[in-house]
C-alpha positions as CSV (number, residue, x, y, z in Angstrom):
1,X,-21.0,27.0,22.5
2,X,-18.1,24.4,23.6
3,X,-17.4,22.0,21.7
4,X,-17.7,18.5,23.3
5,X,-14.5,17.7,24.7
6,X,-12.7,14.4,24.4
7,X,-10.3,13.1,27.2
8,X,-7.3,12.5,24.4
9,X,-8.1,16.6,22.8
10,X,-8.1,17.7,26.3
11,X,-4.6,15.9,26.8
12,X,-3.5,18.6,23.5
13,X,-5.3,21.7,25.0
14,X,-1.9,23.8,24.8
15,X,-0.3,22.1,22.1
16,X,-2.3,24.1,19.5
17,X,-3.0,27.4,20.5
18,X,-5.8,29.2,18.5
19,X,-7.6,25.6,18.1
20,X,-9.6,23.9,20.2
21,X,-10.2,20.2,19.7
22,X,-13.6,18.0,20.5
23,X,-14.4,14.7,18.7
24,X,-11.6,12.1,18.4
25,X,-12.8,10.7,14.8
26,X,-9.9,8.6,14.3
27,X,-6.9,7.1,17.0
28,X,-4.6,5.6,15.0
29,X,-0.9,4.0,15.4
30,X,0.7,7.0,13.5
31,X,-1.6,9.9,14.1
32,X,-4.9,11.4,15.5
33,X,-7.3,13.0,13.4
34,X,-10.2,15.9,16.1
35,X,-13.1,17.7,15.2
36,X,-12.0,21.2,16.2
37,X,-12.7,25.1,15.5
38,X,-10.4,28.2,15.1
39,X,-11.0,30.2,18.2
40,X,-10.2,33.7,16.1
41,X,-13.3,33.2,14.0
42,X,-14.9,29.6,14.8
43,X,-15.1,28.2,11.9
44,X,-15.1,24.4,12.0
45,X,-11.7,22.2,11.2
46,X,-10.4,18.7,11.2
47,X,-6.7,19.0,12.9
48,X,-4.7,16.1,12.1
49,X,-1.4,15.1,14.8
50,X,1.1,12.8,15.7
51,X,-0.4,10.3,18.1
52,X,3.1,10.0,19.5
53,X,4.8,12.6,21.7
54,X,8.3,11.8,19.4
55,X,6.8,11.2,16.0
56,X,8.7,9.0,13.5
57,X,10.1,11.8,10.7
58,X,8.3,9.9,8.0
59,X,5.1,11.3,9.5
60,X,5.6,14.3,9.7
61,X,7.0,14.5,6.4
62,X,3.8,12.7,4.8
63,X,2.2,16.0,6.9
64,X,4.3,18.1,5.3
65,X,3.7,16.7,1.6
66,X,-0.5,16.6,2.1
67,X,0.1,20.0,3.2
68,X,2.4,20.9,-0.3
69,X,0.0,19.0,-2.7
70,X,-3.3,20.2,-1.5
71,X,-2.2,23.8,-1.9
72,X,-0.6,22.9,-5.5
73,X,-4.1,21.4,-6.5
74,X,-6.7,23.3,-5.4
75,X,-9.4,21.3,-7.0
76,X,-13.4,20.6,-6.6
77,X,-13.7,16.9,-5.1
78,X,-10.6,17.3,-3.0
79,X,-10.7,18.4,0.8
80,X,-9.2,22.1,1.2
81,X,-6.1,22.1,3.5
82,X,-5.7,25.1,5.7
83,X,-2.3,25.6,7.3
84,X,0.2,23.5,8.6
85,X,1.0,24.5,12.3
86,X,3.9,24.1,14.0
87,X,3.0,22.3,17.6
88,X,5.3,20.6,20.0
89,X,4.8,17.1,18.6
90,X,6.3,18.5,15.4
91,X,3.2,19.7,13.1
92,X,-0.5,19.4,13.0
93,X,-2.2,19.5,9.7
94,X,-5.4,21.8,9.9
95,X,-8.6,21.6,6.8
96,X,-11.7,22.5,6.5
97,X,-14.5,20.3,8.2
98,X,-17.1,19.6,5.5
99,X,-19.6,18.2,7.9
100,X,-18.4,14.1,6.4
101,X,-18.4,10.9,7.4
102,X,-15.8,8.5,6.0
103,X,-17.2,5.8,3.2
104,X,-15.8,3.6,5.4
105,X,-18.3,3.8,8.1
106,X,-20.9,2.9,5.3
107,X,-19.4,-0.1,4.7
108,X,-19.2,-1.3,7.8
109,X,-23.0,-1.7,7.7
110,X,-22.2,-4.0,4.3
111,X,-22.9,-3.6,0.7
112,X,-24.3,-0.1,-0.7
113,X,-27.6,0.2,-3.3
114,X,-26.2,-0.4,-6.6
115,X,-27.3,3.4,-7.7
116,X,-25.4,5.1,-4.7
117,X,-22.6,2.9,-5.4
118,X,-22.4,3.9,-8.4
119,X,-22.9,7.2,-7.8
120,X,-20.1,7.7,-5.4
121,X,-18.0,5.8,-7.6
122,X,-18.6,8.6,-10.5
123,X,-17.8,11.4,-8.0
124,X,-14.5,9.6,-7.1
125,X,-13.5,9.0,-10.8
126,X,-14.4,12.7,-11.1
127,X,-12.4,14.2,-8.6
128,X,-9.2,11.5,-9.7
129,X,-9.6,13.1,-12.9
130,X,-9.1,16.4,-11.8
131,X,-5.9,15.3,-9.6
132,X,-4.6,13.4,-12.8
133,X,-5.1,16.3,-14.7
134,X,-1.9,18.2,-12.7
135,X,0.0,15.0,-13.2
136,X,-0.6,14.0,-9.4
137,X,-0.7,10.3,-8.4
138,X,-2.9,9.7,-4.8
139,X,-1.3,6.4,-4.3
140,X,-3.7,5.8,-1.4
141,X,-7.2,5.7,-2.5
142,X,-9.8,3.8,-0.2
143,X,-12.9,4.3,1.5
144,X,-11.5,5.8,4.5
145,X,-10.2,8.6,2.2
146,X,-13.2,9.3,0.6
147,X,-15.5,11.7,2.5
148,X,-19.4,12.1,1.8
149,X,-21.2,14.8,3.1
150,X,-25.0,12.9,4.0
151,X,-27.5,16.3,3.2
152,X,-25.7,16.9,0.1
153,X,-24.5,13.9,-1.1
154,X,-20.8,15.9,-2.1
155,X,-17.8,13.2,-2.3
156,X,-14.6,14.7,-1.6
157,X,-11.6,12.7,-1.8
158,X,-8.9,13.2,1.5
159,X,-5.3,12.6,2.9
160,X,-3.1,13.4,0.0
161,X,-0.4,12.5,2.5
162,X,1.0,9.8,0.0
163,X,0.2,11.8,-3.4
164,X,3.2,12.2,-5.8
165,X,3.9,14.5,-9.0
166,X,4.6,12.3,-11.6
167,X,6.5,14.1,-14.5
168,X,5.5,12.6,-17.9
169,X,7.8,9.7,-18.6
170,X,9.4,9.7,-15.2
171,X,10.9,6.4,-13.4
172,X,8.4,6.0,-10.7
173,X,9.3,1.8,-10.1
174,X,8.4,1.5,-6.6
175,X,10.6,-0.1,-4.3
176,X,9.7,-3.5,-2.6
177,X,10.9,-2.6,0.6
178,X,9.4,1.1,0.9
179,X,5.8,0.5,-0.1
180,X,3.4,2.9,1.3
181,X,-0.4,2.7,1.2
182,X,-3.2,0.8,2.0
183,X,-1.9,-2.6,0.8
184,X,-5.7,-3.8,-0.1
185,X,-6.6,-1.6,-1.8
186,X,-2.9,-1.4,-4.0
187,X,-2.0,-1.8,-7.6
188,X,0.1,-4.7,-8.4
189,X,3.1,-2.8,-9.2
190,X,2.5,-0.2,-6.2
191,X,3.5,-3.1,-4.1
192,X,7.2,-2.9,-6.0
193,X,7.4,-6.4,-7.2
194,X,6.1,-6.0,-10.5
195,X,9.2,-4.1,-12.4
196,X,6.4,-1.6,-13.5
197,X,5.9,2.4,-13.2
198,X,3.5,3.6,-11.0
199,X,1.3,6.1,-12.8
200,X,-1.9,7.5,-12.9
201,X,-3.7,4.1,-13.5
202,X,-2.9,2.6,-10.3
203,X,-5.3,4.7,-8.7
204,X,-8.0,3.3,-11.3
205,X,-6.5,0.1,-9.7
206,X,-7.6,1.1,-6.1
207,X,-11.1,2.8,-7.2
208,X,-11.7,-0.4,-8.9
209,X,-11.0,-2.5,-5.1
210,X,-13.0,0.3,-3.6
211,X,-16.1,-0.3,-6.3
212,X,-16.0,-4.0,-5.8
213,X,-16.7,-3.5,-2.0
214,X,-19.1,-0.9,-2.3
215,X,-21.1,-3.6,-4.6
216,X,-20.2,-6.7,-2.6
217,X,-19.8,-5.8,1.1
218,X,-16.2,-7.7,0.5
219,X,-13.2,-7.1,-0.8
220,X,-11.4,-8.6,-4.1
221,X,-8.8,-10.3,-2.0
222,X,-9.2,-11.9,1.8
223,X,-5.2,-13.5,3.1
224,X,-4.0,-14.2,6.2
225,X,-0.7,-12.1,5.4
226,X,0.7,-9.7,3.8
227,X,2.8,-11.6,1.8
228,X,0.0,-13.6,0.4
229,X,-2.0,-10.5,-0.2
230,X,1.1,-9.4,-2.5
231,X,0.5,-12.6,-3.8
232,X,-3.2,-12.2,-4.8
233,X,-2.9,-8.7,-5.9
234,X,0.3,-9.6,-8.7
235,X,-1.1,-13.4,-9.5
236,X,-5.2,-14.1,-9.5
237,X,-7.8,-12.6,-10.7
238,X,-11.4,-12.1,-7.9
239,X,-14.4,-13.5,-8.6
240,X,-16.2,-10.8,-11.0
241,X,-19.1,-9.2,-8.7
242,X,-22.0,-10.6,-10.4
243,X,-20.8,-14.3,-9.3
244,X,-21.1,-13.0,-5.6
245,X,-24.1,-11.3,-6.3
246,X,-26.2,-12.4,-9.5
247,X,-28.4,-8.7,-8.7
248,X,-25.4,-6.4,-10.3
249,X,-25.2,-5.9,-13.7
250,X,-22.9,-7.9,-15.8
251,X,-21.5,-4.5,-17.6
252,X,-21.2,-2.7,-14.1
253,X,-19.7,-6.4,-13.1
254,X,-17.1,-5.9,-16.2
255,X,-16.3,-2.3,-15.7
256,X,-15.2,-3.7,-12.0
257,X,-13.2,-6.2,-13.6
258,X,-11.4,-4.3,-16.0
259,X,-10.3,-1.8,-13.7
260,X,-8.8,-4.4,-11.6
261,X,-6.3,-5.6,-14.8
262,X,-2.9,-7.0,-13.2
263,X,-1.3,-4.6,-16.3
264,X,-1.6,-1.2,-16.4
265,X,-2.0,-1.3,-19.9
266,X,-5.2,-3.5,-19.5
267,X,-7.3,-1.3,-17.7
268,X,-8.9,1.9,-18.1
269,X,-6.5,4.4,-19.2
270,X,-7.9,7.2,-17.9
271,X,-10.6,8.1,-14.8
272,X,-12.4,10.4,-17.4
273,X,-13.3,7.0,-19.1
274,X,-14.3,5.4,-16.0
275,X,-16.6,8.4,-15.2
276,X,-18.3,8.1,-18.4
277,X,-19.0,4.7,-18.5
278,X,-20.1,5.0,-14.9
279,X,-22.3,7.5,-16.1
280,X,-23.6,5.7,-18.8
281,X,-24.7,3.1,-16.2
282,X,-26.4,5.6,-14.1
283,X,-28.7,6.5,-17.1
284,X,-29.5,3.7,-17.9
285,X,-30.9,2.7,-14.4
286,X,-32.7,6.1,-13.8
287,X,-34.4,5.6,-17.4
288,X,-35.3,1.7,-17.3
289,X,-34.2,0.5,-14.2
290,X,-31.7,-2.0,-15.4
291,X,-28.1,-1.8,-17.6
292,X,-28.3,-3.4,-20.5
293,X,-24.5,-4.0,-22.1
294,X,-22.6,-1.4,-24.1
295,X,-19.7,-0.8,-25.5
296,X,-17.2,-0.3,-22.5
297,X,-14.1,2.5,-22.4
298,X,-15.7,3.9,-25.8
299,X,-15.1,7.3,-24.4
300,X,-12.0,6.1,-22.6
301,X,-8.5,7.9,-23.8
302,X,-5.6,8.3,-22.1
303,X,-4.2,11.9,-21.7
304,X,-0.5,11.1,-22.9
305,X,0.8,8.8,-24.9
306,X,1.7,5.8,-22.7
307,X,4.2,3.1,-24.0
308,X,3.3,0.0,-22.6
309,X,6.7,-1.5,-20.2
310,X,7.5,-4.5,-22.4
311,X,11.0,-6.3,-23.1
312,X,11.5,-6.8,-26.3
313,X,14.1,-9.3,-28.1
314,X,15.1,-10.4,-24.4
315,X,13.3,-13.3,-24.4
316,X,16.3,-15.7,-24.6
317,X,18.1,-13.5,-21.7
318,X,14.5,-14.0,-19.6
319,X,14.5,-17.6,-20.1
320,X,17.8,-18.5,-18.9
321,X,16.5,-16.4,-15.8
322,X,13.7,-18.3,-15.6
323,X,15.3,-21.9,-15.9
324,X,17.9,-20.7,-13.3
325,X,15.4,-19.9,-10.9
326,X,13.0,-22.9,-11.0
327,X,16.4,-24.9,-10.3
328,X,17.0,-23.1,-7.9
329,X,13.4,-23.5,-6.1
330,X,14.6,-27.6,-6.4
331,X,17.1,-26.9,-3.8
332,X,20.0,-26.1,-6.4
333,X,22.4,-23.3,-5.7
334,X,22.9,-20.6,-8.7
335,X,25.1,-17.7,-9.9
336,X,24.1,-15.8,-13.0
337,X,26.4,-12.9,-14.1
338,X,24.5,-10.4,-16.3
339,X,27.1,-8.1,-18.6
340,X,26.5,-5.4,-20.9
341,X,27.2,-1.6,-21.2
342,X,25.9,0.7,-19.0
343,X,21.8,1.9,-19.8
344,X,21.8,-0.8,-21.9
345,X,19.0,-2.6,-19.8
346,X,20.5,-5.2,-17.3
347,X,18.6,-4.0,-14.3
348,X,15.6,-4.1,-16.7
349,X,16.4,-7.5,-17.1
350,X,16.7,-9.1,-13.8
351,X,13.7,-6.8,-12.4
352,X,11.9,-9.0,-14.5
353,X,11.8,-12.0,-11.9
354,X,9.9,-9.7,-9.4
355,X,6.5,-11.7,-10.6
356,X,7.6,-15.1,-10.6
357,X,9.6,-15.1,-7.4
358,X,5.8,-13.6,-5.7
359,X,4.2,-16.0,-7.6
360,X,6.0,-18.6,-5.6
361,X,5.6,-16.7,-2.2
362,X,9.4,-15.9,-2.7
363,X,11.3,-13.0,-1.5
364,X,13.1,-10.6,-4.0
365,X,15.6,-8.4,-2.7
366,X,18.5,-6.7,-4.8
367,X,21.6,-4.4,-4.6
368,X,23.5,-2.0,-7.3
369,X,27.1,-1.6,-7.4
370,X,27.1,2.5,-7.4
371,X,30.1,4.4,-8.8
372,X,28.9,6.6,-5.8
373,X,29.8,3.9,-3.2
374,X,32.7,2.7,-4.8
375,X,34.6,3.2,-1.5
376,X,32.3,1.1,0.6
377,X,33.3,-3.0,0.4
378,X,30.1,-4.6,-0.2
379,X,28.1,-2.1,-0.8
380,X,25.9,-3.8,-2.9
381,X,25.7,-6.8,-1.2
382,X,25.0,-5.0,2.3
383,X,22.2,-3.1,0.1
384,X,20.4,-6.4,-0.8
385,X,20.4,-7.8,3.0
386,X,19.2,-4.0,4.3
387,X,16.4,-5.0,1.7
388,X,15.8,-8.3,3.0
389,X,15.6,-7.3,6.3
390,X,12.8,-4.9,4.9
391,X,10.9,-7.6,3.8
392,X,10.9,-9.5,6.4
393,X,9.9,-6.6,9.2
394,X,7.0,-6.7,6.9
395,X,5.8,-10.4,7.5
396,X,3.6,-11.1,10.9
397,X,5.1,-11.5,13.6
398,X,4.6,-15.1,13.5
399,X,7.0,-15.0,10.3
400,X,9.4,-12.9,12.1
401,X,9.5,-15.0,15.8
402,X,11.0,-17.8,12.7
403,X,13.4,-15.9,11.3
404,X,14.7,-14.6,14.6
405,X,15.2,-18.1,15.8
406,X,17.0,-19.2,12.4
407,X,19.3,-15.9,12.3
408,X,20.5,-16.7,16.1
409,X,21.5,-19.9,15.5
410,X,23.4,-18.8,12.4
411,X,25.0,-16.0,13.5
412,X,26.2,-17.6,16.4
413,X,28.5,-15.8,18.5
414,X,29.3,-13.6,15.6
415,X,26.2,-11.5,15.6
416,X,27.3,-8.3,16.3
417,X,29.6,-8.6,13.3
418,X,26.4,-8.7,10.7
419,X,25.3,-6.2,12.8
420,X,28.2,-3.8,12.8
421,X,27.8,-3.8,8.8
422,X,24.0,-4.1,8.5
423,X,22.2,-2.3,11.8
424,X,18.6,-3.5,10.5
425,X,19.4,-6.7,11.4
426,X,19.0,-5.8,15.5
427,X,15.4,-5.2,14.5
428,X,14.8,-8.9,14.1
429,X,17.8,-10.3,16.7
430,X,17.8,-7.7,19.2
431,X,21.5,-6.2,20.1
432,X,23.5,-9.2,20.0
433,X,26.7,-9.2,22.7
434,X,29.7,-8.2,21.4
435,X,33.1,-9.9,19.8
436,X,35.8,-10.1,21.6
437,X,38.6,-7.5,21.0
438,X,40.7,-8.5,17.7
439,X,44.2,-8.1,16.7
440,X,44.3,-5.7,13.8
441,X,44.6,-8.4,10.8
442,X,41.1,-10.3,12.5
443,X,39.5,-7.6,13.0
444,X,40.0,-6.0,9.0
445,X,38.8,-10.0,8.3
């Protein structure tokens, strides 16, 4: 029997030979996702491709690393990958079609039964636990990675696309201007201005977002930008789910909360702890219909021993940074020169004004001076402007119409100078028109 076909699979018929594509579930900027079969022995597959005809390399390397880190965790609760198939679009990532529908689409239709909920939610923390277990990090869990097959009821967690090994005691700092993810449903110090690792607990982070809708029919955080969701995730706390619906319990409300601590340390410290606790709930409402409180995270440790990131005996160092920087949000101009031997923390140091500069919608971009680069002038200071530029590609458009208009008038006629040295820059100006020809001393200038 043929499968239904849909005008965008039929566009791919020869693109994939031995597949044949049906359903569209899911057209997006980056990539297409069909319902599709293997013609040698017709068993059913989800084939994931580049939407574009001249994908962007990033894609098809986060491809490439779903492809890598399903086969190196094999695991119950996380969706089997098949092959990775070379196509003439680059590749097209081929798994198993468990019959699923996307938690997402639940939502849509609002707020789940408090028992499903938490349910789901128990599956999830089950499946992250497994994941953790091989010292892999999602870094994109939401609910339109997490799959539920209806008849069953199985949970199976998707698109490990993102997913990182994180060695024990690894520097995994993320870096403001290369955040990837599903920025609701991120940690604080996924979004890179927090001066914090990224570990295993930032996915308790985003199951803890993805519980509060499940229970709410809304997320934690609702802003008009992206800066100002940066904002919300690093600086308040929601309103606990019980004050937006008196009907959830106050410990299921509290288990929410406290896997939505700004610090890592904070929160649960493992998704085996969240399981049990969610389980505990579940218990308790199939035996007396209610939850009445308990002790929470009784059962919760973590699986190594994790030092919490704290500065200590800097705190005169910190508050001259501080001081310096509120002066300079009164309009004065500052210069702070930070010395020490090398490893002996200075980077630490100044990382530290990542929260306060968000807390005041600010921008934080930096630059190192790299014994590697030594023989590029500037290096460091082109480094920090390739970073602003970063940022501020990452605004709305609205944000960056501004800063086009007040870069133009800056630059001047000496645009394709800045651009010369930092090519980002023509993402926000365009290609300005070029200088005019220099005599040699000039030009060096």
């Amino acid at each position: 029997m043929a499968l239904p076909v849909d005008p965008r699979a039929a566009a791919l018929a020869g693109d994939l030979p031995g597949y044949e594509l049906g359903e569209c579930l899911h057209s997006g900027r980056d990539s297409r996702i069909f319902r599709g079969r293997r013609l040698a022995c017709g068993s059913p597959v989800i084939v994931k491709l580049p939407a574009s005809d001249f994908p962007e390399p990033a894609l098809l390397a986060r491809l490439a690393n779903e492809f890598e880190m399903a086969q190196r965790v094999s695991l119950p609760g996380v969706l089997p990958v098949l092959a990775l198939e070379r196509t003439r679009r680059g590749v097209a990532l081929v798994s198993r079609d468990l019959g699923a529908d996307a938690l997402a689409h639940l939502l849509a239709q609002g707020p789940l039964p408090l028992q499903q909920a938490l349910v789901i939610a128990s599956r999830v923390a089950d499946a992250l636990d497994a994941l953790h277990a091989h010292d892999v990090v999602h870094r994109d869990v939401n609910p339109k990675n997490i799959v539920i097959v209806p008849a069953a009821g199985d949970v199976t967690l998707i698109d490990l696309g993102l997913a990182k090994a994180v060695p024990r005691g690894a520097d995994t700092h993320e870096s403001p201007g290369g955040f990837e993810g599903t920025l609701a449903y991120s940690s604080p110090e996924q979004t890179g201005r927090m001066n914090r690792r990224v570990d295993t607990r930032s996915d308790l982070y985003s199951l803890g977002v993805t519980i509060y809708q499940m229970l709410t029919g809304r997320l934690p955080f609702e802003a008009r930008d992206r800066a100002e969701l940066v904002h919300c995730h690093i600086a308040l706390m929601p309103e606990p789910p019980v004050a937006l619906d008196p009907t959830i319990p106050p410990p299921v409300s509290d288990l929410v909360m406290r896997l939505l601590a700004k610090t890592a340390e904070e929160r649960y410290q493992s998704a085996a702890g969240v399981r049990a606790d969610l389980d505990a709930c579940l218990v308790q409402i199939r035996e007396t219909g209610a939850v009445r409180p308990f002790d929470l995270g009784k059962h919760d440790r973590p699986r190594d021993l994790l030092l919490p990131e704290h500065l200590y005996g800097r705190e005169h160092e910190l508050t001259l940074l501080s001081q310096a920087f509120r002066r300079a949000r009164q309009g004065f101009q500052e210069l702070l020169l930070v010395t020490g031997s090398a490893g002996i923390g200075k980077t630490s140091i100044v990382r530290e004004l990542h929260k306060p500069v968000v807390e005041a919608r600010g921008l934080f971009v930096s630059g190192k001076f790299d014994q590697v680069k030594r023989d590029l002038p500037y290096a460091a200071i082109i480094e920090a402007f390739q970073g602003l530029v970063r940022e501020l590609l990452a605004q709305g458009e609205e944000e960056v119409e501004t800063w086009r208009d007040r870069l133009l008038v800056a630059l001047g006629p000496n645009g394709s100078v800045i651009v010369d040295v930092i090519p980002e820059v023509t993402h926000i100006v365009g290609t300005p028109p070029p200088v005019p020809d220099l005599p040699a001393a000039e030009t060096h200038n």
